[in-house]
Backbone as CSV, one residue per row, in Angstrom:
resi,resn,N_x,N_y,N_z,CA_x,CA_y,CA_z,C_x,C_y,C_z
1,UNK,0.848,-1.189,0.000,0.000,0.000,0.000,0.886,1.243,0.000
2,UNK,0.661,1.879,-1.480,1.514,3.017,-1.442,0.605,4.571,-1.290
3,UNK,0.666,4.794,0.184,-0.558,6.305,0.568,0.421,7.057,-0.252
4,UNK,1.557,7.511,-0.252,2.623,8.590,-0.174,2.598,8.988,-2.198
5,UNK,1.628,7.789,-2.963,1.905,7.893,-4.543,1.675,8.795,-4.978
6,UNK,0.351,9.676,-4.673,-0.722,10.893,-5.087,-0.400,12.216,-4.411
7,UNK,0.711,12.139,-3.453,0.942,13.333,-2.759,1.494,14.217,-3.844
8,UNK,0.973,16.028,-3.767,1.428,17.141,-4.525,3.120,17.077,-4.273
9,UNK,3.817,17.260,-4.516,5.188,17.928,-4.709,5.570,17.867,-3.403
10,UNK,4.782,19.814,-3.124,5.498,20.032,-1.646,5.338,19.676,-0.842
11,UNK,4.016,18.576,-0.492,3.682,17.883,0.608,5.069,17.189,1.114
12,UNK,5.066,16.506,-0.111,6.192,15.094,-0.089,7.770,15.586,0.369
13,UNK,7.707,16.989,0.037,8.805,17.334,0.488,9.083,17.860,1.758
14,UNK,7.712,18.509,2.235,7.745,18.037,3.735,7.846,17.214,4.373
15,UNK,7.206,16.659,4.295,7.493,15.106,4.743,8.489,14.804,4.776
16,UNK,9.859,14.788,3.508,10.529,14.146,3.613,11.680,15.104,4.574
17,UNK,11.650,16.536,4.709,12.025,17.570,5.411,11.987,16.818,6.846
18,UNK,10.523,16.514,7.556,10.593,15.929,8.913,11.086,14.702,9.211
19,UNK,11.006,13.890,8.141,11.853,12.708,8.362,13.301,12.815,8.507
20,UNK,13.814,14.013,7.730,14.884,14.485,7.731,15.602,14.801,9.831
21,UNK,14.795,15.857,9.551,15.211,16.540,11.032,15.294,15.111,11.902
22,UNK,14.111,13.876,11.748,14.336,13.501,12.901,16.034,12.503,12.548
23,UNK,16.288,11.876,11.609,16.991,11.438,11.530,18.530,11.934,11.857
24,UNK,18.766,13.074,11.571,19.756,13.951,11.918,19.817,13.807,13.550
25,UNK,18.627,13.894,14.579,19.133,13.710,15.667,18.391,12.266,16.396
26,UNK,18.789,11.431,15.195,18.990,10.072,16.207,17.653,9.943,16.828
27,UNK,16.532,10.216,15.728,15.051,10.021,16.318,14.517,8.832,15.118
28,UNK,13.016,9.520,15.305,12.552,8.968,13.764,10.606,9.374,14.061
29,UNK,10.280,9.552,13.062,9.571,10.803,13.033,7.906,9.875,12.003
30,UNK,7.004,9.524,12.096,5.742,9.158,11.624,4.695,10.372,11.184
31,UNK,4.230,10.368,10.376,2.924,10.898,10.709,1.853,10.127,10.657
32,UNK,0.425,10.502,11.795,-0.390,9.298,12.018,-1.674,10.215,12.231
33,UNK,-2.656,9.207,11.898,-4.047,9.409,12.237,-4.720,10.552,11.132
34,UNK,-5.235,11.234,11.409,-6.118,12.030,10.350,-5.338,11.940,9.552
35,UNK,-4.360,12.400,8.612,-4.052,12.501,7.410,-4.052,11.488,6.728
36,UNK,-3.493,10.434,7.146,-3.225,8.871,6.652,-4.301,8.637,6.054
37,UNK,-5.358,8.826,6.964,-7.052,8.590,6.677,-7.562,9.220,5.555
38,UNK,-7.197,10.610,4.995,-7.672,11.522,4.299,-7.404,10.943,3.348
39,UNK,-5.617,10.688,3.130,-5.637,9.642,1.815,-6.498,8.542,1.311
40,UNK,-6.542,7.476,2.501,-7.559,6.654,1.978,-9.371,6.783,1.408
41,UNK,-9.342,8.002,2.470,-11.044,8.245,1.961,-11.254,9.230,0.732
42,UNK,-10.019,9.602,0.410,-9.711,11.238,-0.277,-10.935,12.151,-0.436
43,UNK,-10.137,12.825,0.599,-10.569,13.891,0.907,-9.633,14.549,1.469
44,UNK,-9.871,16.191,1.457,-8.886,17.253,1.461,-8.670,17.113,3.259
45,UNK,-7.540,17.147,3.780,-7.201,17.560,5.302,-5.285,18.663,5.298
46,UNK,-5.625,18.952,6.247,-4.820,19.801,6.945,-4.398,19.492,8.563
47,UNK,-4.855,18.247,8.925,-4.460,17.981,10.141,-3.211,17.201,10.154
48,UNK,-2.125,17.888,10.531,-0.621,16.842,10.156,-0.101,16.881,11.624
49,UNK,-0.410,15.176,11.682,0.036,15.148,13.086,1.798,14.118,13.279
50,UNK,2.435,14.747,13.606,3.617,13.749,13.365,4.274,13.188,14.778
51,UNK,4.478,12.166,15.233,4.307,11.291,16.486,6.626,11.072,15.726
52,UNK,7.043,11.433,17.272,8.359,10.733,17.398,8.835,10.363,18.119
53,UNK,9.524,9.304,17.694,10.116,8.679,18.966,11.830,9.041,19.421
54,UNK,12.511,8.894,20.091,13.219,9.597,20.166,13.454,10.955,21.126
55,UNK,14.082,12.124,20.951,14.414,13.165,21.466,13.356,14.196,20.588
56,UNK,12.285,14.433,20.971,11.004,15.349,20.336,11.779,16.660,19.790
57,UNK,12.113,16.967,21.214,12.253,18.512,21.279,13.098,18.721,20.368
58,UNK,14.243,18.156,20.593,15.550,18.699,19.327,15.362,18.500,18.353
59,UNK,13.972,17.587,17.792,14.256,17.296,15.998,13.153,18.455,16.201
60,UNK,12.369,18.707,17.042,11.749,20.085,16.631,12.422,21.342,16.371
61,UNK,13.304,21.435,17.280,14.357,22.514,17.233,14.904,22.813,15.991
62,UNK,15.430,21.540,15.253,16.452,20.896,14.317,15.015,21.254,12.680
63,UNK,14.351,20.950,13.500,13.192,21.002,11.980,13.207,22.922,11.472
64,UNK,12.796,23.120,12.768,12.103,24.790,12.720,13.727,25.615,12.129
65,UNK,14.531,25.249,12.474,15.770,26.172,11.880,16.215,25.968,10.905
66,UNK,16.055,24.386,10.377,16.700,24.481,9.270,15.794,24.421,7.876
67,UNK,14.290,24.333,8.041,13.288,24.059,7.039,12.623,25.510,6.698
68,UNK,13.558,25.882,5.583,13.734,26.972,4.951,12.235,27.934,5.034
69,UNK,11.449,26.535,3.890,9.810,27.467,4.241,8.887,27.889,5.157
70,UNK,9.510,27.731,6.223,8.261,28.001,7.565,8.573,29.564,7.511
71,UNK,7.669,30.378,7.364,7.730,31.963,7.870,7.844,32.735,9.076
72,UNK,7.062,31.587,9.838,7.372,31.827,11.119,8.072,31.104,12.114
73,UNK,9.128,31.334,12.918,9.292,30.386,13.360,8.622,30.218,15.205
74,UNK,7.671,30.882,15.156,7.293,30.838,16.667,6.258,29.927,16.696
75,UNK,7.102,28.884,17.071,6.102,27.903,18.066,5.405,27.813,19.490
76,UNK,4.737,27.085,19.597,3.593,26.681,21.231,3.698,25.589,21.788
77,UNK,3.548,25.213,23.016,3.078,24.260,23.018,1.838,24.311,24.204
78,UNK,1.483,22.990,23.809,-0.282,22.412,24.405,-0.271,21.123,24.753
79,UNK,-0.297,21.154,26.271,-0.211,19.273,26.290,1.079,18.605,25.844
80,UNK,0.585,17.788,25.730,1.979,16.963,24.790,2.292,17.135,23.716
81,UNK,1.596,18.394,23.041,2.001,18.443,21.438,2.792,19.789,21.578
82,UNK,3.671,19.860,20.614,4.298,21.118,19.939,3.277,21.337,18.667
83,UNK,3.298,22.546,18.502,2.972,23.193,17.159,3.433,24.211,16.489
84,UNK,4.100,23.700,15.298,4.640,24.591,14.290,3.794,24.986,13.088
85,UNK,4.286,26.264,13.108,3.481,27.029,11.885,3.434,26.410,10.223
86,UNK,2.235,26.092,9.815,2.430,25.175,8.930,3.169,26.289,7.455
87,UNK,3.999,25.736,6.514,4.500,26.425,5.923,3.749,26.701,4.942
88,UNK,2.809,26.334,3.920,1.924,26.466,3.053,0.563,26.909,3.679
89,UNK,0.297,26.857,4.955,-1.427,27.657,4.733,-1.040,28.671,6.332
90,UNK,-1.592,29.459,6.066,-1.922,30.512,7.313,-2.847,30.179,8.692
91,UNK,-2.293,29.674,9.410,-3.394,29.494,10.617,-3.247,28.145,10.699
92,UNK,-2.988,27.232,9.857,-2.219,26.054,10.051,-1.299,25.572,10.822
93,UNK,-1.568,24.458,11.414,0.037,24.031,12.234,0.350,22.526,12.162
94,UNK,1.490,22.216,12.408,1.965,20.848,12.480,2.234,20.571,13.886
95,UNK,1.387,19.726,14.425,1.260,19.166,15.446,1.878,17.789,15.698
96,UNK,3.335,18.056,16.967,4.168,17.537,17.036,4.748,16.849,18.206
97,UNK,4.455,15.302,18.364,4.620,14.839,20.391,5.395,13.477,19.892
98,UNK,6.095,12.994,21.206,6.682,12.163,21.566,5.768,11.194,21.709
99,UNK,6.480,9.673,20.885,5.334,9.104,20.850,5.283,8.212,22.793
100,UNK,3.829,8.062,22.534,3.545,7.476,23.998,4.050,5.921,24.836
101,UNK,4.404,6.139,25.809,4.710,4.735,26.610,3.684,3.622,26.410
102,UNK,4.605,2.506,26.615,3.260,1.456,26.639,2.864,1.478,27.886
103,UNK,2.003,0.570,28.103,1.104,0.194,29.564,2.248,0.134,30.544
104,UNK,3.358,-0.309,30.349,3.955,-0.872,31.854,5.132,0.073,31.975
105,UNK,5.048,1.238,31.179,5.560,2.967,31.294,7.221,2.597,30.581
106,UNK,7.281,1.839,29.695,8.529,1.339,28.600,8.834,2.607,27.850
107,UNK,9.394,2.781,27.369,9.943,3.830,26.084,8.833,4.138,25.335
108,UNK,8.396,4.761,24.577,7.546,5.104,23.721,8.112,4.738,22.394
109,UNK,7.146,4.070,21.862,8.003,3.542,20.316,6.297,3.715,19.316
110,UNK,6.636,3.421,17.759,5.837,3.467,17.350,3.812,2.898,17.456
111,UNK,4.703,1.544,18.110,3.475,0.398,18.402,3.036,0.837,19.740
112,UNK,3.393,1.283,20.421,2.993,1.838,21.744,2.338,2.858,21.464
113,UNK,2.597,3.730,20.700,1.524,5.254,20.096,0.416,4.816,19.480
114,UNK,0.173,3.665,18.440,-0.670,3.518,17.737,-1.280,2.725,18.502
115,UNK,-1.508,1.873,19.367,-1.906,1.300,20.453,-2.442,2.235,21.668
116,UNK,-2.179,3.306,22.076,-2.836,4.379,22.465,-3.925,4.628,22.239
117,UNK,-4.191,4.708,20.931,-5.494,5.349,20.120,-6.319,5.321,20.606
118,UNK,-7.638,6.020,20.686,-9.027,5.964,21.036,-9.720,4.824,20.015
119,UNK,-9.541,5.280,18.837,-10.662,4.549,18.122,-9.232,3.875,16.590
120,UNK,-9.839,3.041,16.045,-8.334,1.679,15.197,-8.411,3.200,13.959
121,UNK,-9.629,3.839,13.458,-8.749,4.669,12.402,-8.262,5.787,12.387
122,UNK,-7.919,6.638,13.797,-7.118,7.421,14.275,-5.533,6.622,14.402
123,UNK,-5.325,5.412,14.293,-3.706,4.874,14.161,-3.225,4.410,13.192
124,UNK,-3.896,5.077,11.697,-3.083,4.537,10.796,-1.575,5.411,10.631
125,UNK,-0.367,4.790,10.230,0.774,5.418,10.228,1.759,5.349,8.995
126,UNK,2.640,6.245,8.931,3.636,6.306,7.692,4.677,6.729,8.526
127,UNK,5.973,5.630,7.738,6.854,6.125,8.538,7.549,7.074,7.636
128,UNK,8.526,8.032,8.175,8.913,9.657,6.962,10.877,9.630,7.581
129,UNK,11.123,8.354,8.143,12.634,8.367,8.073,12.912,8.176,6.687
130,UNK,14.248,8.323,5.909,14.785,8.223,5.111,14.906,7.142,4.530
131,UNK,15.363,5.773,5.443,15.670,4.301,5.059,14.088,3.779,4.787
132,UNK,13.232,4.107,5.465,11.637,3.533,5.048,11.041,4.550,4.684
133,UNK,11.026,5.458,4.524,9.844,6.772,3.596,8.635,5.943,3.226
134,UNK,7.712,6.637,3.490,6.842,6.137,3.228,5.739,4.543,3.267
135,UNK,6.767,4.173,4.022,6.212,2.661,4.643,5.064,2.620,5.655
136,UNK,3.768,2.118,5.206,2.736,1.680,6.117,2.964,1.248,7.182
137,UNK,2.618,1.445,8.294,2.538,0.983,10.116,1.436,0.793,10.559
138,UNK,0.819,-0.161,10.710,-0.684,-0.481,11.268,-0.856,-1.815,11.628
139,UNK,-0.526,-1.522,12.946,-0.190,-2.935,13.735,-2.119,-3.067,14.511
140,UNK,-2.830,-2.146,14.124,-4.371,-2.445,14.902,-4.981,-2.525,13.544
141,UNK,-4.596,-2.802,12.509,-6.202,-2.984,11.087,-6.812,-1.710,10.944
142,UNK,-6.259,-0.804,11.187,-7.112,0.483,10.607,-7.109,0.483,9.066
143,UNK,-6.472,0.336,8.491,-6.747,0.485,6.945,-7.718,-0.377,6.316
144,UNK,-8.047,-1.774,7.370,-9.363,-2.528,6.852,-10.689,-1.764,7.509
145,UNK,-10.632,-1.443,8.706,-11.550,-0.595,9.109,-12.158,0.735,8.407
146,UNK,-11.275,1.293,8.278,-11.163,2.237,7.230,-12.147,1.996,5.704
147,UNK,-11.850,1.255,5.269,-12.259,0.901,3.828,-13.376,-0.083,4.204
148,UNK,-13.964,-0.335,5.053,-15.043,-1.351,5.786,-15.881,-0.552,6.070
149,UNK,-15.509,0.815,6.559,-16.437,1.806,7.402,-16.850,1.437,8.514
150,UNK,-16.044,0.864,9.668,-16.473,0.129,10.904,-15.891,1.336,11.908
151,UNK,-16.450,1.628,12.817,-15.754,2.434,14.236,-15.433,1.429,15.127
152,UNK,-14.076,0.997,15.027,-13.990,0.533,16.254,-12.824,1.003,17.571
153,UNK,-13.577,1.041,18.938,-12.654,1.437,19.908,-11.406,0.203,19.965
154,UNK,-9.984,0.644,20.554,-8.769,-0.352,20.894,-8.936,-0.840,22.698
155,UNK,-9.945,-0.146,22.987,-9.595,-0.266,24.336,-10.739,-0.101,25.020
156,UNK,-11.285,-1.476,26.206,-12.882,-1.314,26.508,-13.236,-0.147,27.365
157,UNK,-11.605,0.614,28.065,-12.559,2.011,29.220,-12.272,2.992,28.201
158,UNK,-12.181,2.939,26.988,-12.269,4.131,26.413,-12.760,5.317,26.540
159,UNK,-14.471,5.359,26.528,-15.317,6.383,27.001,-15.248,6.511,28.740
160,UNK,-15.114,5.599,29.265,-14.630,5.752,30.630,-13.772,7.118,31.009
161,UNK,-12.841,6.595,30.612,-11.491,7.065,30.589,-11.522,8.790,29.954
162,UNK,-11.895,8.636,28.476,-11.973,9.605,27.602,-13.425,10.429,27.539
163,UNK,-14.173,10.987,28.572,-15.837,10.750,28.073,-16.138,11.860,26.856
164,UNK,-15.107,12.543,26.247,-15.032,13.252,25.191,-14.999,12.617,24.090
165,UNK,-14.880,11.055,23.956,-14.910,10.126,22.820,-16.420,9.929,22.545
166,UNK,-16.954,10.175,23.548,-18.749,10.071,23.076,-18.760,10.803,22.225
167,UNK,-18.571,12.159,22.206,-18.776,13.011,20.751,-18.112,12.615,19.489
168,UNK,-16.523,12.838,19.980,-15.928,12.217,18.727,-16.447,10.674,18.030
169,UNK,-16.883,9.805,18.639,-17.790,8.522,18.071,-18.469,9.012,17.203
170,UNK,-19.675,10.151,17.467,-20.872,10.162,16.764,-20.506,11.207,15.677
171,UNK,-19.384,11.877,16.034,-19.180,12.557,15.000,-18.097,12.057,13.739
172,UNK,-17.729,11.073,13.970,-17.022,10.158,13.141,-18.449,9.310,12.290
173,UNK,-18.707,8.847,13.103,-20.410,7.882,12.206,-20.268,9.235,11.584
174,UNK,-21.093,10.220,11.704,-21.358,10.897,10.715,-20.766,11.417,9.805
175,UNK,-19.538,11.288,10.043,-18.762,12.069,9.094,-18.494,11.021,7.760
176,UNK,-18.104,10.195,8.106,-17.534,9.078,7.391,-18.633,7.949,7.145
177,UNK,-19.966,8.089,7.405,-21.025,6.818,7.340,-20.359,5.733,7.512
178,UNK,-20.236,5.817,9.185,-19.303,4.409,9.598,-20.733,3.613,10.250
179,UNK,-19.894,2.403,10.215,-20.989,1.688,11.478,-20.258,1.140,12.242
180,UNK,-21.296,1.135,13.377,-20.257,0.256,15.214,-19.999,-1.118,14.610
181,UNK,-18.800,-0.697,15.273,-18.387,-2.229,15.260,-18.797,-2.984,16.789
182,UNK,-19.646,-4.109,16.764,-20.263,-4.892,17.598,-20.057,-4.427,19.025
183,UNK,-18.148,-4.648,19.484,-18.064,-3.898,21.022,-18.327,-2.574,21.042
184,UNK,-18.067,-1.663,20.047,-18.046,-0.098,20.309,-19.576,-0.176,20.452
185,UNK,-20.292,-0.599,19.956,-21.933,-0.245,19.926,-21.741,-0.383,21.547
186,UNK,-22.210,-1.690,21.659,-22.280,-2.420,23.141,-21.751,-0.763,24.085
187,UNK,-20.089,-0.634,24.666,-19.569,-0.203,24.961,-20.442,1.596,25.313
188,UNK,-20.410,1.666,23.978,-21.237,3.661,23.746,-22.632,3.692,24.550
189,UNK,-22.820,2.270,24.500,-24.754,2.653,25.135,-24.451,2.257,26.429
190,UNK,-23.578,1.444,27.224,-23.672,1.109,28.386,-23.271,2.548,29.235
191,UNK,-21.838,3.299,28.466,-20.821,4.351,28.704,-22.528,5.518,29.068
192,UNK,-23.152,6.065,27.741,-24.074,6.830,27.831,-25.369,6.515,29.021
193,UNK,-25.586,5.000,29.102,-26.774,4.841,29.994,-25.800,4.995,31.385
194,UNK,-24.930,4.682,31.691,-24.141,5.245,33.186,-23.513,7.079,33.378
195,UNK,-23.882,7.510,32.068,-23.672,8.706,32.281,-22.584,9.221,31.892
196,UNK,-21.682,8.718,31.427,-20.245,8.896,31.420,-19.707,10.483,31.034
197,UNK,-20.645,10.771,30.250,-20.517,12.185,29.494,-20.548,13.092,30.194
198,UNK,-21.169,12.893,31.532,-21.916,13.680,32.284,-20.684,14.506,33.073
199,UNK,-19.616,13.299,33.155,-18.786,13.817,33.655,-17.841,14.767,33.470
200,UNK,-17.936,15.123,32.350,-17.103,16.548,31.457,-18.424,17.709,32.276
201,UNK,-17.346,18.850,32.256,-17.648,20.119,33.081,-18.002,20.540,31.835
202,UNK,-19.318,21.677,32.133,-20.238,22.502,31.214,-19.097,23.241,29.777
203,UNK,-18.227,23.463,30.431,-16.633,24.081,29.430,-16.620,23.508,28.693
204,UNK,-15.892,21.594,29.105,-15.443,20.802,28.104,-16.921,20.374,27.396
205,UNK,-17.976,20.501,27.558,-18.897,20.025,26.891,-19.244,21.095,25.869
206,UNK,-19.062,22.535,26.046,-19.043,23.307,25.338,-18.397,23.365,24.347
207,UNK,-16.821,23.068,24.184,-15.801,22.752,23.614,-16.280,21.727,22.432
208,UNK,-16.649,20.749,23.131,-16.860,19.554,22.377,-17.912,20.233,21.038
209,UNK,-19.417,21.095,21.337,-19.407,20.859,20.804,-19.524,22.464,19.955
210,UNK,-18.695,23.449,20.088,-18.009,24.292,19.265,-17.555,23.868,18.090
211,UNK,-16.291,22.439,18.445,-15.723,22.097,17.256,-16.905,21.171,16.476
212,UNK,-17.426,20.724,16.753,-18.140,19.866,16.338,-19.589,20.851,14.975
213,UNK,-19.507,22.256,15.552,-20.239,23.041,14.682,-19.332,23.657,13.705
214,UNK,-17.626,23.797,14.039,-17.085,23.925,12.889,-16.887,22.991,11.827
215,UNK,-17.589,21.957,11.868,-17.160,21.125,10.713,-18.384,21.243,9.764
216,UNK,-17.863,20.614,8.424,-18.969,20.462,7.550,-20.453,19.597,8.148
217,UNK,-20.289,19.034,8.315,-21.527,18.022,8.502,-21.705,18.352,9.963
218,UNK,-21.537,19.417,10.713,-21.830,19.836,12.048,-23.157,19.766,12.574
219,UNK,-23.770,19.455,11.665,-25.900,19.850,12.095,-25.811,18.700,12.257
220,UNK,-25.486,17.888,11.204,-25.818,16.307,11.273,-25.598,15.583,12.897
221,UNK,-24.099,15.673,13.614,-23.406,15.362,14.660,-24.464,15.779,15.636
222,UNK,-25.177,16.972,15.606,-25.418,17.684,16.465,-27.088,17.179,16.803
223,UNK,-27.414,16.476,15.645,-28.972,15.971,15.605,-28.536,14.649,16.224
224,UNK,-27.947,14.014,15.720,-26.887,12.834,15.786,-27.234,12.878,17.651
225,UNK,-26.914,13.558,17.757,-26.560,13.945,19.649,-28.036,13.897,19.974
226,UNK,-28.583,14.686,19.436,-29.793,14.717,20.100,-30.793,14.370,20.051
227,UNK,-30.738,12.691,19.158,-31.373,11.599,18.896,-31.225,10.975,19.937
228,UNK,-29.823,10.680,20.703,-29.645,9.798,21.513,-29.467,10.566,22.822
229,UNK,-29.624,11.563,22.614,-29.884,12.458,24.347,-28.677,12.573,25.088
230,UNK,-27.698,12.677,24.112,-26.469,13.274,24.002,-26.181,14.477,25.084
């Protein structure tokens, strides 16, 4: 599976720019989840999320100084992500973290990040080092999920855990005319009949669903919600 065939020019040369930086300092650098996806469903995105393992900070450092086209070089950070100013669109950014530990708090490596995931087609991956460019990583079946149209969660306290995945669920069905996959169904109605949602403060529920009205199909999500008493 070649995602990386149809990419414009300068994409690819970003890409191959961050694979760059990380390699220079003894990292190695993926990008995962929304974009990967965009390819397969094609459709237009701007969400470039790039997961490394390694020393984050310095291939960020190492990226932002030496990758000619960025205009700006003032970065943020939020959480665990860095964000750099994306070089082709205004208001854009490349969103940039160390990838995550496994369960028993090990190093963070690729399979440990994509194993993280909330839901299998948020972990599809490409790797953007030099020696593999462009090589598929999908150790959970997202790319069959994907092309199946199935939602499925990696992990049963998901909504537990996450109760902000209730939205993102229904706003994925809608976006993508997915269907539950057997546990996520199960899982979403037990999560919703115990309340789980309930537990996000009036803010984060606000939040949730702000973004959820910036998207295209935002009414839909939002009826979506209030079919099931969301």
């Amino acid at each position: 599976m070649k995602l990386f065939a149809t990419l414009p020019g300068e994409l690819l040369s970003l890409m191959r720019s961050l694979g760059e930086a990380a390699d220079s300092m003894n990292a190695k650098a993926y990008i995962i989840g929304a974009y990967p996806r965009s390819i397969l469903v094609k459709e237009d995105c701007s969400d470039l999320e790039i997961t490394v393992t390694g020393d984050c900070q310095k291939m960020v450092d190492y990226f932002v100084k030496n990758y000619a086209l960025i205009k700006s070089k003032k970065v943020y950070s939020e959480g665990r992500y860095t964000f750099v100013p994306s070089p082709y669109n205004d208001g854009d950014f490349l969103r940039i973290a160390p990838a995550r530990k496994d369960e028993k708090g090990g190093v963070g490596d690729i399979y440990s990040e994509t194993l993280s995931r909330g839901f299998s087609i948020d972990a599809l991956t490409i790797s953007l080092s030099k020696n593999d460019f462009g090589t598929v990583i999908d150790p959970v079946g997202a790319a069959d999920d994907i092309k199946i149209k199935s939602l499925r969660i990696l992990h049963r306290d998901v909504f537990e855990q996450e109760p902000r995945f209730i939205f993102k669920a229904f706003y994925y069905i809608s976006r993508y005319g997915l269907s539950w996959d057997h546990m996520t169904e199960n899982l979403w109605r037990k999560a919703l009949k115990n309340g789980v949602h309930l537990k996000l403060s009036s803010k984060e529920i606000d939040t949730e669903i702000k973004l959820i009205k910036k998207e295209k199909n935002g009414k839909d999500v939002l009826k979506l919600l209030e079919e099931y008493n969301v």
